[in-house]
Legacy VTK file of the C-alpha trace (Angstrom):
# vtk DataFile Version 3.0
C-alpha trace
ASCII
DATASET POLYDATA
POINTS 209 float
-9.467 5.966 -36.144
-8.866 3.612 -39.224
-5.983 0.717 -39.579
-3.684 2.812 -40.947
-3.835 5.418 -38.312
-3.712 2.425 -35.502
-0.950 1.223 -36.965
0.911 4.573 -37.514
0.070 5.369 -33.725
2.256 2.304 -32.896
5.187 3.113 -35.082
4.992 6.922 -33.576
4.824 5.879 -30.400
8.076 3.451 -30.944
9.847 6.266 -32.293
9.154 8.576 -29.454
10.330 5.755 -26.902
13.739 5.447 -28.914
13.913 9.695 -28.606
13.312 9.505 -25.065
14.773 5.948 -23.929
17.407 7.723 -22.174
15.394 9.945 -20.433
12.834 7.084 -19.790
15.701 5.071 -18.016
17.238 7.940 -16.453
13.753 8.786 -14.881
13.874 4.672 -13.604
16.940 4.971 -12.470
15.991 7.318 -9.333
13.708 5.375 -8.084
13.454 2.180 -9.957
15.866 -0.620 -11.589
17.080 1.865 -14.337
15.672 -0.175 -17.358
12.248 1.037 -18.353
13.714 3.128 -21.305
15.295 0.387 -22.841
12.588 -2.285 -22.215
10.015 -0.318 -23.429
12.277 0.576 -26.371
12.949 -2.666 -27.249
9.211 -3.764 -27.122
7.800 -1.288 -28.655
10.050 -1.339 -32.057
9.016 -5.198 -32.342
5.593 -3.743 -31.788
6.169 -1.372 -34.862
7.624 -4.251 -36.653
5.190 -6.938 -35.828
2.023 -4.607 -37.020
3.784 -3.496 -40.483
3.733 -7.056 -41.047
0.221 -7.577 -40.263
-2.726 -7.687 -42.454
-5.917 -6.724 -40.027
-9.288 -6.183 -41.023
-9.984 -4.237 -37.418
-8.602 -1.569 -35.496
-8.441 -3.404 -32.940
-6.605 -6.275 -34.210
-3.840 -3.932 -35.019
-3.681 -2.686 -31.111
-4.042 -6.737 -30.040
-0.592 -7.722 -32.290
0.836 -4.520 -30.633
0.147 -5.606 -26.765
0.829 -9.490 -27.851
3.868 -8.451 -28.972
4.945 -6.003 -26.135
4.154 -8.948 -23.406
6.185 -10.924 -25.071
8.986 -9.068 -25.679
9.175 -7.288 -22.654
9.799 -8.463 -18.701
9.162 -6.965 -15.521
5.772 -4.944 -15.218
5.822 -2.633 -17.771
5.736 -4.901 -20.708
2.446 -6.868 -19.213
1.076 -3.336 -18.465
1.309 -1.794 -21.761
0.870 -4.943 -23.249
-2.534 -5.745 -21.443
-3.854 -2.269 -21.958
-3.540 -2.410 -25.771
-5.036 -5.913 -25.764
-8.113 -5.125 -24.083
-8.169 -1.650 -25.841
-7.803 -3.819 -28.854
-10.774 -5.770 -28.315
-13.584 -3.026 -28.078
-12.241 -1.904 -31.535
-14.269 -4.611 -34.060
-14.852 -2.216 -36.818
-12.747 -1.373 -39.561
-12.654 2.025 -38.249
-13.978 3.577 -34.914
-15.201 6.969 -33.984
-14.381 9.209 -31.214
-16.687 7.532 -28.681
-15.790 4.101 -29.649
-11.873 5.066 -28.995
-12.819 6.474 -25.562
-14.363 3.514 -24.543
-11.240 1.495 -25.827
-9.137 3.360 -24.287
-11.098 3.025 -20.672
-11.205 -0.380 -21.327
-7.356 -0.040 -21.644
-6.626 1.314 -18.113
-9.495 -0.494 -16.253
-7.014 -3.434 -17.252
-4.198 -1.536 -16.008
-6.073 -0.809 -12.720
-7.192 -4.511 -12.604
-3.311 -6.203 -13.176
-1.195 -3.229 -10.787
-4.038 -2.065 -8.281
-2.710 1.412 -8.302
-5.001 3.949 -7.939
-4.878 7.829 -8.771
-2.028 9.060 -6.626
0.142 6.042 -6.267
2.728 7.528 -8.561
2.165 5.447 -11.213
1.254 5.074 -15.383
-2.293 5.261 -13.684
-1.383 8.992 -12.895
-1.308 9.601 -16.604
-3.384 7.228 -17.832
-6.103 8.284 -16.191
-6.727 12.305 -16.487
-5.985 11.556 -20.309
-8.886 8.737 -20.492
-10.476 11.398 -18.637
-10.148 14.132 -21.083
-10.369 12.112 -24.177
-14.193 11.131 -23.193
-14.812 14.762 -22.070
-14.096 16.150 -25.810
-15.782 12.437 -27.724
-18.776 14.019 -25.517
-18.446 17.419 -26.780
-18.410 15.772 -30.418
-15.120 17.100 -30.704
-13.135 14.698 -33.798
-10.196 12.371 -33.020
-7.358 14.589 -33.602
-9.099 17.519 -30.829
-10.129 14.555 -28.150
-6.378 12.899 -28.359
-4.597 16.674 -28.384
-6.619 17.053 -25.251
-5.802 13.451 -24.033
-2.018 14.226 -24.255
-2.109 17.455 -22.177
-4.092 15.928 -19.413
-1.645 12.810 -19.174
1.744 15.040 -19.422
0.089 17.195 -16.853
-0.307 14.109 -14.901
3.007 12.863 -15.228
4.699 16.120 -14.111
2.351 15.845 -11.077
3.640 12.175 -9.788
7.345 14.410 -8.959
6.423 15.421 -5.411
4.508 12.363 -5.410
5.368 9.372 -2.533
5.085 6.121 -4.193
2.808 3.314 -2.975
3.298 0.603 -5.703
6.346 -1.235 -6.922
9.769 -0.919 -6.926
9.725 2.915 -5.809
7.449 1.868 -3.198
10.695 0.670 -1.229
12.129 4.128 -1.356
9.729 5.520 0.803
9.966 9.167 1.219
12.878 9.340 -0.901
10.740 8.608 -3.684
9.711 12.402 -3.846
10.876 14.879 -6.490
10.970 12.490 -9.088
8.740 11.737 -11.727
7.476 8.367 -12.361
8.889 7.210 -15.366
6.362 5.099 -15.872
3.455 8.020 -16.349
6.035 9.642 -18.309
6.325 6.577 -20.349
2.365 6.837 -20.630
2.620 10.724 -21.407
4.537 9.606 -24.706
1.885 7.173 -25.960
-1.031 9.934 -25.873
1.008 12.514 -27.189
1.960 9.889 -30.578
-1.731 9.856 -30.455
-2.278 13.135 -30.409
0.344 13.814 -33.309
-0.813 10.707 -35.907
-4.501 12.065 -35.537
-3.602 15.298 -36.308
-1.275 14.306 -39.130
-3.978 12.197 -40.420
-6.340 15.302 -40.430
LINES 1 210
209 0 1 2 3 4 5 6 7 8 9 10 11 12 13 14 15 16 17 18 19 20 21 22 23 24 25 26 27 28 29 30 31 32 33 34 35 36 37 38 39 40 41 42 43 44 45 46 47 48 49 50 51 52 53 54 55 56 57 58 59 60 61 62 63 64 65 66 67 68 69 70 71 72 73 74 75 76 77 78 79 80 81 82 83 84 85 86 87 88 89 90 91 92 93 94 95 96 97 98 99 100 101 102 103 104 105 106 107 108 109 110 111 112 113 114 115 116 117 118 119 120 121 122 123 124 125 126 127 128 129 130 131 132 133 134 135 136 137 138 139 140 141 142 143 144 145 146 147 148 149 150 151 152 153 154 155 156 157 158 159 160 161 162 163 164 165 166 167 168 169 170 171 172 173 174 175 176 177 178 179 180 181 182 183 184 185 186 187 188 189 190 191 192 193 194 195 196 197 198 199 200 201 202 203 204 205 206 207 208
């Protein structure tokens, strides 16, 4: 991963939010407040913005701007989730560009922070049920050798496989923790939120070649 393909990872991923804000929301609005397609929309084009703007000489300081940006623009607990993740992805990447291995580790880095922040584990019917099968995969192929593109194709399977697997899910954190029982058959918008962000990945990478 280089600057430019950091940086087009962030605009991709703000375009797939605005496709799927709707959908996000919708998802929310079973079992949640209803907003999480709009705030994430919202803070993830001044994400986009904010990083065109920027001038790095990292990868990661293109992911920090992003997550700066997000927590700032965005309230509740997905903006300081997905804002805190990119940050402390963000901060592993010091190089100008970083190989498979070094993205893995970012990316664990990324959703030990998420872990640390929501205390949701695997099964909670959370972004955590996304998050993690697709850190999970990512590091499998960077151990194989396998190149960006392959590792973050495989990254974006494993999370949209986990997000389809929070529907019969009870939830244990947050707002959808209230509903109890009635939380089940729906997915967590959140993870499907999360599903998004690998599968940008997975599509810049491969565009990038």
């Amino acid at each position: 991963m280089d600057i430019e393909l950091a940086r087009a990872w962030v605009r991709a991923v703000a375009v797939a939010v605005e496709k799927n804000r709707e959908h996000l929301s919708d998802l929310d609005a079973a079992i949640g407040d209803g907003d999480h397609g709009a705030n994430l929309n919202r803070g993830f084009a001044a994400a986009a913005e904010a990083v065109e703007a920027l001038q790095p000489e990292t990868v990661g300081a293109v992911l920090v701007k992003a997550g700066t940006t997000l927590v700032s623009k965005v309230g509740g607990a997905s903006g300081p989730l997905y804002g805190s993740a990119l940050r402390a992805a963000g901060k592993r990447l010091t190089g100008a560009s970083a190989d498979p291995a070094e993205v893995a580790a970012a990316l664990a880095a990324g959703l030990e922070e998420v872990r640390r922040l929501g205390g949701a584990q695997p099964g909670d019917k959370t972004m955590v049920d996304a998050y993690t099968p697709a850190v999970e995969a990512f590091t499998a192929a960077a151990e194989r050798g396998a190149a960006l593109a392959e590792a973050a194709q495989a990254a974006a399977t494993a999370a949209e496989d986990g997000a389809r697997a929070t529907e019969p899910l009870q939830a244990r954190k947050g707002r959808a923790s209230y509903l109890g029982e009635r939380s089940k058959g729906h997915e967590d918008p959140g993870a499907a939120s999360t599903a998004l962000v690998f599968r940008a990945l997975a599509d810049t990478a491969a565009a990038a070649g």
